[in-house]
C-alpha positions, -999 to +999 in steps of 0.1 A: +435-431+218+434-471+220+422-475+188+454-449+178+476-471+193+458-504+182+463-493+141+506-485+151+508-519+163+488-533+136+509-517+109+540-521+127+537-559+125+528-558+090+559-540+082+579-568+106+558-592+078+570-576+047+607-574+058+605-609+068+592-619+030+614-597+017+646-611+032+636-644+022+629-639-010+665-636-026+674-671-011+645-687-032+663-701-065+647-696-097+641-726-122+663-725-153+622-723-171+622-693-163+655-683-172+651-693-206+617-673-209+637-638-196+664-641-217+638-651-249+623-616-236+650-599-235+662-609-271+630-602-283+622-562-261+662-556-275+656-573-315+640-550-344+609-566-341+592-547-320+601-516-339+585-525-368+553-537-351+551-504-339+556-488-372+530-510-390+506-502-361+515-465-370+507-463-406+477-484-403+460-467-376+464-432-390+452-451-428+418-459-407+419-427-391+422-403-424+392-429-441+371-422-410+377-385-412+368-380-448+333-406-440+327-377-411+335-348-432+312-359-457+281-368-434+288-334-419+283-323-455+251-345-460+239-328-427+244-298-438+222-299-472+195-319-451+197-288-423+196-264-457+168-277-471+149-276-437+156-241-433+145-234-472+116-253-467+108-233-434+110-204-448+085-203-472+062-220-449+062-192-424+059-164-446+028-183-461+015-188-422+030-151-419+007-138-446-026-154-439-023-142-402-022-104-420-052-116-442-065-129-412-059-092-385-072-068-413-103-091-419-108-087-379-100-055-382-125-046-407-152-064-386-142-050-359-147-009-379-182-023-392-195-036-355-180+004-341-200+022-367 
């Protein structure tokens, strides 16, 4: 319960702290720097300018995004053969393996017949 009432106070002065800054804050006076900067902002956020940043950043980024695209699309392609040509190439492999394991049972086989008779 004291620590309860220990974090109100605690909070309630900081508020007391904040109101204090902010009251004083409007009296400060701001240098005519400053002044000049905002207004040079504000020209500039209100001119054309940035609008045609934005449309040059536009165009360009999709250009390097359709060029990256078509370099995926055509490693997926590459991929692909590679993967095709695994798959070929496995194919005929197990069959051989596939084959000589059937050589291999009926040889056991028939030695298995001669050792029953």
């Amino acid at each position: 319960m004291i620590e309860f009432i220990l974090t109100i106070i605690l909070m309630f002065s900081v508020g007391i702290v904040i109101y204090l800054i902010a009251s004083v804050l409007p009296r400060i006076e701001e240098e005519e720097e400053s002044v000049i900067r905002i207004k040079f902002l504000d020209r500039l956020a209100h001119s054309e300018i940035p609008g045609k940043i934005d449309e040059f950043l536009n165009k360009f980024i999709e250009k390097i995004l359709r060029k990256l695209k078509i370099i995926i699309l055509k490693l997926d392609n590459y991929i692909n053969m590679v993967l095709d040509k695994i798959r070929i190439g496995s194919k005929t492999t197990p069959e051989k393996s596939v084959l000589k394991t059937k050589d291999n049972d009926e040889n056991d086989e028939e030695v298995v017949e001669e050792k029953h008779r």
